[in-house]
C-alpha positions as CSV (number, residue, x, y, z in Angstrom):
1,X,85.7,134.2,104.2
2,X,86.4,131.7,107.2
3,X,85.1,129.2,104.9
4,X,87.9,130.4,102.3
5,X,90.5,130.3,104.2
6,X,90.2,126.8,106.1
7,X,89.6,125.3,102.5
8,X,92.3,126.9,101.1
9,X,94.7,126.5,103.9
10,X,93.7,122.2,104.0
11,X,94.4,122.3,100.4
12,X,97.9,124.1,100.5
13,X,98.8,122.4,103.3
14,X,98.3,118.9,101.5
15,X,100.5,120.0,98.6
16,X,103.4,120.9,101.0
17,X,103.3,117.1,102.2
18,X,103.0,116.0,106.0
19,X,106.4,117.6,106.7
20,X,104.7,120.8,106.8
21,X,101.9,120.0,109.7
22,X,103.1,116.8,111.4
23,X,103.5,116.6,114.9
24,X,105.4,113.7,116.8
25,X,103.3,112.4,119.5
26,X,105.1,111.1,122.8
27,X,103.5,108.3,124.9
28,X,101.8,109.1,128.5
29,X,101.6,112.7,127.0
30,X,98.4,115.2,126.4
31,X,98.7,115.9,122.8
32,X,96.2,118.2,120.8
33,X,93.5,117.8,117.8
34,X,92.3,121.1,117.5
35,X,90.9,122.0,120.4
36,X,90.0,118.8,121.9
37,X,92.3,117.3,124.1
38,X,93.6,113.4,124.3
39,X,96.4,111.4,126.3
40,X,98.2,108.6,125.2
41,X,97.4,105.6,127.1
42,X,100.3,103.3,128.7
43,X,100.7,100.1,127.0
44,X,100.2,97.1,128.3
45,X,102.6,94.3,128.3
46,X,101.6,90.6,127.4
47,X,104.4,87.6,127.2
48,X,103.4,83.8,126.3
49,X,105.8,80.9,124.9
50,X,104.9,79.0,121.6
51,X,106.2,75.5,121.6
52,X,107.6,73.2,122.8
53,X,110.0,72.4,119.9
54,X,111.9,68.8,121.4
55,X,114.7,68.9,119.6
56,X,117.8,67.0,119.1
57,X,121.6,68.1,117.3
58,X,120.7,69.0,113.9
59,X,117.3,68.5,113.9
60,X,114.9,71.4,112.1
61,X,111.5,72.4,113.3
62,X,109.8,74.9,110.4
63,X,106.1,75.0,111.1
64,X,102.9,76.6,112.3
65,X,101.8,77.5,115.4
66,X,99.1,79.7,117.7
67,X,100.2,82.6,119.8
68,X,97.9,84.0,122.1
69,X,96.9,87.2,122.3
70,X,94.7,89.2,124.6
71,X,90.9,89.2,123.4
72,X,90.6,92.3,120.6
73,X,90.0,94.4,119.6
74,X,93.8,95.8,120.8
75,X,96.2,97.9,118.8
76,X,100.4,96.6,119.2
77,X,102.4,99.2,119.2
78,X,105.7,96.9,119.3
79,X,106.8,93.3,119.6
80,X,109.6,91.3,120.0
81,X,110.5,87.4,120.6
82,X,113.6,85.3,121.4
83,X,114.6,81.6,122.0
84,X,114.3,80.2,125.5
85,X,114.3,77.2,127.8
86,X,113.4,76.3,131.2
87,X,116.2,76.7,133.4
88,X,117.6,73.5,134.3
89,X,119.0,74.7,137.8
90,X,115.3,76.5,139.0
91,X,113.3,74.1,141.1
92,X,109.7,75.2,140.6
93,X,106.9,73.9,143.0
94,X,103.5,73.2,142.7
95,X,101.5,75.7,140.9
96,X,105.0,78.1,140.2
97,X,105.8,78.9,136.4
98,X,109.0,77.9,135.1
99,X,111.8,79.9,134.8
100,X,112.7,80.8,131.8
101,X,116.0,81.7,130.0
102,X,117.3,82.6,127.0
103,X,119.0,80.7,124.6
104,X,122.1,81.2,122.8
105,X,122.3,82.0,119.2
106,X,125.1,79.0,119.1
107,X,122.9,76.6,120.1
108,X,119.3,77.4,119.1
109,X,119.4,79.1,115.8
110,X,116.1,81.6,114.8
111,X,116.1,80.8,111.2
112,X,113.1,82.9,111.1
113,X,109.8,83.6,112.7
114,X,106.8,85.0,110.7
115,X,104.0,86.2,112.5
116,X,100.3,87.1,110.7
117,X,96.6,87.1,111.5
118,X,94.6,83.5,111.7
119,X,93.0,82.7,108.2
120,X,89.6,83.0,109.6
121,X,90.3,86.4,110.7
122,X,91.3,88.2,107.2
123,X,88.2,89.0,106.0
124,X,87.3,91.2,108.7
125,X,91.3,92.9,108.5
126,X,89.8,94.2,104.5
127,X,90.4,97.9,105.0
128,X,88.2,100.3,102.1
129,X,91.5,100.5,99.9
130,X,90.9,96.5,99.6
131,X,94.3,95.8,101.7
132,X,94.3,94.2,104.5
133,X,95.8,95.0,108.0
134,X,96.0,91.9,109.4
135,X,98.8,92.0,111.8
136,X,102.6,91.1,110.4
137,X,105.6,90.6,112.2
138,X,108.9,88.7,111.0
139,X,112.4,88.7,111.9
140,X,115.1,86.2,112.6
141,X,118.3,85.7,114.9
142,X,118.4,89.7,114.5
143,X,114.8,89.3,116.5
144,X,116.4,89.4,120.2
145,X,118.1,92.7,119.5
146,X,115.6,94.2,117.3
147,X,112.1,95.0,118.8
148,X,109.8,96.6,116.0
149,X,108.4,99.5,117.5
150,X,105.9,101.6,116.0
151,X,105.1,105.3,116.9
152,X,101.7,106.5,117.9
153,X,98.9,106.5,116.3
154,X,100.0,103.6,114.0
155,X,99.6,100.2,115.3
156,X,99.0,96.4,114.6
157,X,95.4,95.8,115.3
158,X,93.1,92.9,115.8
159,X,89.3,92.5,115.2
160,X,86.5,91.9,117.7
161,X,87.4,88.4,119.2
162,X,90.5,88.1,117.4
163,X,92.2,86.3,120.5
164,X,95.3,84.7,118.5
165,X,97.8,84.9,115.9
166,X,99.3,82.2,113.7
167,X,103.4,82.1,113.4
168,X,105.9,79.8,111.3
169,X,108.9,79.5,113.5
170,X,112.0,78.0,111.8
171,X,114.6,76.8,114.5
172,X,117.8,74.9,114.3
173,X,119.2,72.9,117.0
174,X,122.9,73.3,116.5
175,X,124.0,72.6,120.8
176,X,127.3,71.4,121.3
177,X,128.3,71.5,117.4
178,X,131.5,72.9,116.4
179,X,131.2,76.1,114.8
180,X,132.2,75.0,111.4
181,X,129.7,72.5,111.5
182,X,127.4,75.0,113.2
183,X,127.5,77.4,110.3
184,X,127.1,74.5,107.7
185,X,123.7,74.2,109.3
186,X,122.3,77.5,108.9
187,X,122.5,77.6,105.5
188,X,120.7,74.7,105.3
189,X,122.6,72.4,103.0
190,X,120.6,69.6,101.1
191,X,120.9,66.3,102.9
192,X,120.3,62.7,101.1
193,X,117.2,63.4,103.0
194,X,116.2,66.0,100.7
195,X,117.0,64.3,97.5
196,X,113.1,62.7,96.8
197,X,111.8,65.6,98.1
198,X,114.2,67.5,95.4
199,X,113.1,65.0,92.5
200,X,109.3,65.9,93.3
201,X,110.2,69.3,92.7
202,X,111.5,69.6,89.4
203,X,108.2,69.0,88.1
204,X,106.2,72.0,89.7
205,X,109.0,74.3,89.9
206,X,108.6,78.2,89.4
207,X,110.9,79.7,87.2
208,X,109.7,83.1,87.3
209,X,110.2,83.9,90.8
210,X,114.5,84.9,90.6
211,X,115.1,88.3,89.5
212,X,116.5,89.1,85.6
213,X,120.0,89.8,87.2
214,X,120.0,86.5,89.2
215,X,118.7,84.3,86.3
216,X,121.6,86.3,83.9
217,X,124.1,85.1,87.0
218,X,122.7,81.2,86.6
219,X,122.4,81.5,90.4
220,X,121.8,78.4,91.8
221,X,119.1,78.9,93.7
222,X,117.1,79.5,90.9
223,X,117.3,76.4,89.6
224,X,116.3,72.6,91.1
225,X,119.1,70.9,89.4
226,X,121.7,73.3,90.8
227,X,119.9,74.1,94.1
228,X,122.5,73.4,96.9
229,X,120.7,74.1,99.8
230,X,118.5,77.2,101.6
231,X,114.8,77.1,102.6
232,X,113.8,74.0,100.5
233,X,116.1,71.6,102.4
234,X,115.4,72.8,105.7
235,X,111.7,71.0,106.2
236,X,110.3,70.1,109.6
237,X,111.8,67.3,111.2
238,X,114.8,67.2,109.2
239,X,118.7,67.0,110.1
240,X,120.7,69.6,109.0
241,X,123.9,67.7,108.5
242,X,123.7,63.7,107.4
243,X,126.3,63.4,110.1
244,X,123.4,64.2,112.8
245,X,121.0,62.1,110.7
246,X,118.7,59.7,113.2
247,X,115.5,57.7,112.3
248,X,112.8,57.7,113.8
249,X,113.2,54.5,115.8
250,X,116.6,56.5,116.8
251,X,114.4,58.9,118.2
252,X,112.2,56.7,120.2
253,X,114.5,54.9,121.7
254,X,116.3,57.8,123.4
255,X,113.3,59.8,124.2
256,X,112.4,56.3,125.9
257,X,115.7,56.3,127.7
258,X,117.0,53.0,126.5
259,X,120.2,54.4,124.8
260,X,120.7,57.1,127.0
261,X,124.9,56.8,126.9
262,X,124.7,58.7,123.9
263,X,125.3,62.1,125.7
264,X,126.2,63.9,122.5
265,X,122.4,63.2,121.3
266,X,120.5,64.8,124.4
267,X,117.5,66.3,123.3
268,X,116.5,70.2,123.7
269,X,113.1,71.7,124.2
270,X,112.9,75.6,123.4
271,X,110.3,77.6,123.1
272,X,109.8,80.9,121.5
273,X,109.4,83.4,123.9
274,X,107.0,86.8,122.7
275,X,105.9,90.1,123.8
276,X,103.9,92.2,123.0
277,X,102.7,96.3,124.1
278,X,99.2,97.0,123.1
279,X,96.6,99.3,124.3
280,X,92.6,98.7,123.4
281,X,91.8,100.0,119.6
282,X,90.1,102.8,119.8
283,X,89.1,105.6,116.6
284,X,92.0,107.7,116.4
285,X,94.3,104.6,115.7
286,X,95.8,104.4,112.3
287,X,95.9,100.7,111.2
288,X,98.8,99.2,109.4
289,X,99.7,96.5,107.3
290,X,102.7,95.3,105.2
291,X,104.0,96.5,102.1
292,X,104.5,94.0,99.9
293,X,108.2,95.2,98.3
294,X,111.1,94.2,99.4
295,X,112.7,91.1,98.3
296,X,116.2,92.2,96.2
297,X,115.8,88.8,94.5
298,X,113.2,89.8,92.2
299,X,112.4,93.0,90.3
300,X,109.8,94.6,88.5
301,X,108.8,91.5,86.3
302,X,109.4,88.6,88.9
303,X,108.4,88.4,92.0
304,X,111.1,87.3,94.2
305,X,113.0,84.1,94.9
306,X,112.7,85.0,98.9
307,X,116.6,83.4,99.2
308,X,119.3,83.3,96.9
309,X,123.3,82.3,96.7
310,X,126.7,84.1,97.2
311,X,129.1,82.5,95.0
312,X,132.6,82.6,96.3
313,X,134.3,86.0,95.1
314,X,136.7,85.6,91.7
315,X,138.4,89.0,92.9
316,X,136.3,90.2,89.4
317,X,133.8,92.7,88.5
318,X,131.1,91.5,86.5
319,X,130.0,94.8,85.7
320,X,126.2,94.3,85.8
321,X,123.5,94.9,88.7
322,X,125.4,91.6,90.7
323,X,128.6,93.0,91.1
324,X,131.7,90.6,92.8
325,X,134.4,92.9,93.6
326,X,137.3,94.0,96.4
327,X,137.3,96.0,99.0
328,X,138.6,96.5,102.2
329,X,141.8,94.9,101.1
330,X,141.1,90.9,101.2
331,X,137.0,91.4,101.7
332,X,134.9,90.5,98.7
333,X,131.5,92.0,98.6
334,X,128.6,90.6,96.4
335,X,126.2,93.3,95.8
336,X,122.7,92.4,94.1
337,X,120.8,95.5,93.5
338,X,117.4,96.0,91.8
339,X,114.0,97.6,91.6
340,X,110.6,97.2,92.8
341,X,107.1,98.9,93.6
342,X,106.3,99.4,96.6
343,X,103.0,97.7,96.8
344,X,103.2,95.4,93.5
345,X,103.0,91.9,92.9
346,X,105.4,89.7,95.7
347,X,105.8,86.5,97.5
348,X,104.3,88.2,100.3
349,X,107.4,87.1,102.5
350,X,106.0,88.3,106.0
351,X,102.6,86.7,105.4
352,X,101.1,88.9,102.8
353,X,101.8,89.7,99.4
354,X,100.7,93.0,96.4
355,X,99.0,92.5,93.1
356,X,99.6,92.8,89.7
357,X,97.9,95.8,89.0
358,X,98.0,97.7,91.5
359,X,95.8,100.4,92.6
360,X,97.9,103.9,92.5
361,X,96.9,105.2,96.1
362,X,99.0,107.3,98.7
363,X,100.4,105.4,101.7
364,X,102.5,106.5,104.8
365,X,105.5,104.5,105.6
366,X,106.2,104.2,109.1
367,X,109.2,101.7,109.8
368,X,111.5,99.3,107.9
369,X,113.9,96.9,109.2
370,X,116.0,95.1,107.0
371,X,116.6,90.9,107.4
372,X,119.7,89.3,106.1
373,X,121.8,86.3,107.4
374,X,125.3,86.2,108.2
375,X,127.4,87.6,106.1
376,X,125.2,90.1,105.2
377,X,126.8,93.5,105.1
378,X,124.0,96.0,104.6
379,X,120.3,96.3,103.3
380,X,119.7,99.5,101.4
381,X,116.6,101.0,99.5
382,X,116.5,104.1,97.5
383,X,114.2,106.6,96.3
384,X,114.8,106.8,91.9
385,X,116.4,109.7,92.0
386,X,119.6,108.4,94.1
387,X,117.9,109.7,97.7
388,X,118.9,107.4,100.3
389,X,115.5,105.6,102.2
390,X,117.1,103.6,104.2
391,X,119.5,101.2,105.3
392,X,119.7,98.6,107.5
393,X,122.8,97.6,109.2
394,X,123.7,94.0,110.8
395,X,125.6,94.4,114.5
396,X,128.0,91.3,114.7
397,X,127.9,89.6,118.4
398,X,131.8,90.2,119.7
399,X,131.6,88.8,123.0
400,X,132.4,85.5,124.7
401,X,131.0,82.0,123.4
402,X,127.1,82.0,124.1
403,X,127.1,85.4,125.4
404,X,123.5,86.4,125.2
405,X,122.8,89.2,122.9
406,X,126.8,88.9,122.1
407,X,126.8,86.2,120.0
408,X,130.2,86.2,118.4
409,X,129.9,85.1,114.3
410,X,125.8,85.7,114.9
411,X,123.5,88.8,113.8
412,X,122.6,90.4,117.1
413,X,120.5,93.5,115.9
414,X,119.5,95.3,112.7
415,X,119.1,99.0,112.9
416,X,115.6,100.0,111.5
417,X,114.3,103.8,110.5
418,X,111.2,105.0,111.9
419,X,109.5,107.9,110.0
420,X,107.8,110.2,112.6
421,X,105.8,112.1,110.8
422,X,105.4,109.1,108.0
423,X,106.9,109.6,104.6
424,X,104.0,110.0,101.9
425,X,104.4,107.7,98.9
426,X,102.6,105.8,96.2
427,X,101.9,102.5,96.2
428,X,103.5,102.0,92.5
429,X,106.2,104.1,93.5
430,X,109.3,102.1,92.4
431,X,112.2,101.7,95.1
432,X,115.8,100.3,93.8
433,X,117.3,98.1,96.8
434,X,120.5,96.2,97.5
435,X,121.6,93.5,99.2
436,X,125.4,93.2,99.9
437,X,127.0,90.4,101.5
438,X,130.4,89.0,102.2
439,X,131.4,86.5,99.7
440,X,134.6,85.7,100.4
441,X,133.3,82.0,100.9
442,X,130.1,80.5,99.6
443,X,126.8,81.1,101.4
444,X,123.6,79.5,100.2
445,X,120.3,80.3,101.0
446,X,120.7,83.8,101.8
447,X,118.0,86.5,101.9
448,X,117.9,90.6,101.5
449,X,114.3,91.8,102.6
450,X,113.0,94.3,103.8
451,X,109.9,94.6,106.3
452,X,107.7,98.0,105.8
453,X,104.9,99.1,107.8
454,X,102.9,101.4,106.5
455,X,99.5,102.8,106.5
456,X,96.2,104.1,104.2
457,X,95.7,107.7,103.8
458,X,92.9,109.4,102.8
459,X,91.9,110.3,99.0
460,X,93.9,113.1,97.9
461,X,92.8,116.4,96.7
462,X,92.6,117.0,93.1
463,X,96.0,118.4,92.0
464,X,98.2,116.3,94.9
465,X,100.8,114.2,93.1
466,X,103.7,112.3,94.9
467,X,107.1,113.5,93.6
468,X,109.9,110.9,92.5
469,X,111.3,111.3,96.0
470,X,108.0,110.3,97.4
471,X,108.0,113.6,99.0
472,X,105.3,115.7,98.2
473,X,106.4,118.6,95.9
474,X,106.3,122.0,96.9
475,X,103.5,124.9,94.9
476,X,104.5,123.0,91.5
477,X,101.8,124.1,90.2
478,X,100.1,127.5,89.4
479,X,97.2,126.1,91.5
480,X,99.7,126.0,94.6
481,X,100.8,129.8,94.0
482,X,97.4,131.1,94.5
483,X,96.7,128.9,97.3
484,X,99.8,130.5,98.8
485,X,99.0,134.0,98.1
486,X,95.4,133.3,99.6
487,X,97.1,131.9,102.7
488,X,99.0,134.7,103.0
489,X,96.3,137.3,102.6
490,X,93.9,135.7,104.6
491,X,96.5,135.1,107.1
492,X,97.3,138.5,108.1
493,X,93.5,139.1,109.2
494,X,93.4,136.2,111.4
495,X,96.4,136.5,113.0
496,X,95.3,137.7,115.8
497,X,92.7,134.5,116.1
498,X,95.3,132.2,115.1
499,X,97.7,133.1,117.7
500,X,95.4,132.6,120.6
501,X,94.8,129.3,119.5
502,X,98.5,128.7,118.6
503,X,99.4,129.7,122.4
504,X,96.9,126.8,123.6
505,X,98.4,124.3,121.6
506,X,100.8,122.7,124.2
507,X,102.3,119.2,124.7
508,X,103.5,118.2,121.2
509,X,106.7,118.6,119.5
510,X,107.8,119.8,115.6
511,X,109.8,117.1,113.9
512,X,111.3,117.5,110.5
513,X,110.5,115.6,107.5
514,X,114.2,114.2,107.9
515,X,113.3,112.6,110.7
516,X,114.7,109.0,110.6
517,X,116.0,107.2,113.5
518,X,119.0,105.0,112.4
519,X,120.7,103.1,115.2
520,X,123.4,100.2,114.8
């Protein structure tokens, strides 16, 4: 009868979805499993710099680079990074560290940073679904304001030995430009320096990346003979303006100290600044890894264009999925919404990508954040039956010029949702998301992503099925009546036993299935 009843109870209880048994966990906090007791450690804290990136007006650095991390295997339960530089007015002595300080948006732009696991580590991140939980981070000026957290027990982990990370770190030195010509640059307009590189292109270009609606549009950016400017045009050791364009003798020369009148071409050196909270790995942490949707500029067929452009709003409604209309009076919002799986074929944006087929297994989704660039108005993602997911908000910097974290004309923050207890879906589950941006000027090269976190779940019992909410449904079946009707039966003669455990389970909290943290 016991037997019965525990069965039946697992079974019913796996129908109803995780909202019905979920607990939220709190750090430095007993919680219970069952009957055996555990306590949340305290994380750790670990901050390094990657870099230096010497840097004069203009110039681009976009490339690789090795973060150290402490010796795994450790589980990151958040991380967060900004642009510094040593502080000019510090005087260290021998053997002190360098004081650090950070940088303004204004005049060290985060194009983007994407953090993953070391090549030679991936094979040993292969979890038994076949996807890998290497660890994925990726954010951009929003990064500063944004730390993606992750609640307890899902974390980032590394391997035995894993003792570093590999990151592409895009920065743009616009110091002491004006801020029309500081905006220019971060769209990264193509320069006569881009114009061979451009002409090599055409021949190997992917035309199957740009979503149907985008391609329909003739956006730009989907094609090399229109493309203006964005990611292509912003390679490593480039200028970002011809006006700021200096050769490489140029270079030399001042680094050497020969032409050192030229104040207005003093040479930067930032560094990105990291940290991370971890805790040692241990067997009731629940690994993650990165889904590979969303990119709003693909769709179900293509698999995303990663940027795209805003054409300058004709005060007209196109009346398809890109829609260039008024509102709020004079504003001009162009809105590109489409569709894609959760875990299908992608560009793999933060570092990993889906498949084409798919295998159709349940997953919990823990946190998304959305990424856009300025102008962005809002990243949104809905299940297909209209229910809102979530959305991502930009906060706009209103301060004073180079106010840290204040940044007036920058993207300071993007509000994220955390799903504590995780929401249950499908890996083939299709999500619609939009992108909406400003486009009362022309922006090229701008982005609407999303970054997921989300994690493997055991096999379901025959008869579990996610619903087109991704919410599992509840007794839909005539399978899930009798299961209830057992439950209740069987109940009442254990009640007695049930409540004396009940009263020992102490130190955790109930938390809705609506539970979704969404701060601007």
């Amino acid at each position: 009868m016991g037997f019965l009843f525990i069965s039946t109870l697992v079974y019913a209880m796996g129908m109803m979805g995780p909202s019905a048994i979920a607990t939220k966990y709190v750090a430095n906090k007993n919680y219970h499993d069952g009957d055996a007791t555990s306590v949340v450690p305290a994380p750790l804290t670990f901050t390094a710099l990657a870099g230096p990136f010497p840097l004069f007006p203009g110039e681009i650095t976009n490339t690789f680079h090795h973060l150290r991390i402490p010796k795994g295997p450790i589980a990151i339960s958040e991380f967060s990074a900004d642009i510094v530089e040593k502080d000019p007015f510090s005087i260290s002595t021998s053997g002190d560290e360098d004081i650090m300080i950070p940088v303004p948006l204004s005049d060290a732009y985060l194009h983007h940073h994407v953090v993953d696991s070391e090549e030679k580590f991936h094979d040993k991140h292969i979890l038994k679904s076949g996807h890998s939980h290497g660890v994925g981070f990726g954010a951009g000026t929003e990064s500063r304001g944004t730390r993606q957290t992750f609640p307890y027990p899902y974390r980032f982990t590394t391997v035995e030995g894993e003792d570093e990370l590999i990151a592409n770190v895009h920065v743009i030195n616009t110091r002491g430009m004006s801020s029309e010509d500081a905006h220019q640059c971060l769209e990264c307009p193509c320069t006569a320096e881009d114009i061979p590189f451009m002409e090599k292109r055409k021949s190997h270009w992917r035309n199957d990346t740009c979503s149907s609606a985008l391609m329909e549009e003739e956006n730009d950016s989907c094609f090399p003979e229109k493309y203006r400017g964005g990611i292509r045009c912003c390679e490593h050791g480039e200028f970002c303006l011809d006006k700021f364009f200096m050769s490489k003798e140029d270079k030399m020369s001042l680094q050497s100290g020969k032409n050192s009148s030229n104040s207005t071409a003093l040479q930067s050196v930032f560094y990105l600044r990291y940290i991370i909270a971890y805790t040692p790995a241990t067997p009731d942490i629940q690994p993650l890894y990165l889904a590979a949707c969303c990119d709003a500029s693909g769709d179900e067929t293509h698999r995303g264009n990663v940027e795209y452009d805003i054409p300058k709003c004709n005060n007209t409604n196109s009346g398809n999925k890109i829609k260039d209309s008024e509102a709020d009076g004079d504003d001009c919002i162009h809105e590109l919404d489409t569709v894609q799986s959760l875990h299908g074929e992608a560009t793999g944006t933060f570092g990993l990508g889906g498949a084409k087929n798919e295998e159709d297994t349940f997953v919990d989704i823990v946190y998304m954040v959305g990424h856009l660039h300025r102008g962005g108005i809002s990243m949104s993602s809905y299940f297909m039956n209209g229910t809102e997911l979530c959305i991502s908000l930009p906060t706009y910097g209103s301060g004073l010029p180079h106010e840290i974290g204040n940044e007036p004309g920058y993207i300071n923050s993007m509000s994220s949702c955390t799903f504590d207890p995780p929401l249950r879906m499908k890996t083939t589950d299709n999500i619609r998301v939009v992108g909406r941006y400003n486009s009362s000027e022309a922006h090229t090269g701008v982005m609407s992503l999303f970054y997921i976190a989300l994690a493997d779940v055991a096999v379901p019992k025959p008869g579990e099925q996610g619903s087109g909410t991704g919410i599992w449904k509840y007794f839909h079946s005539l399978a899930g009546g009798v299961a209830l009707v057992c439950i209740v039966i069987v109940a009442i003669h254990y009640y007695p036993v049930l409540s004396k455990k009940i009263d020992r389970r102490r130190g955790y909290e109930s938390v809705p299935s609506s539970n979704v943290e969404l701060s601007v």
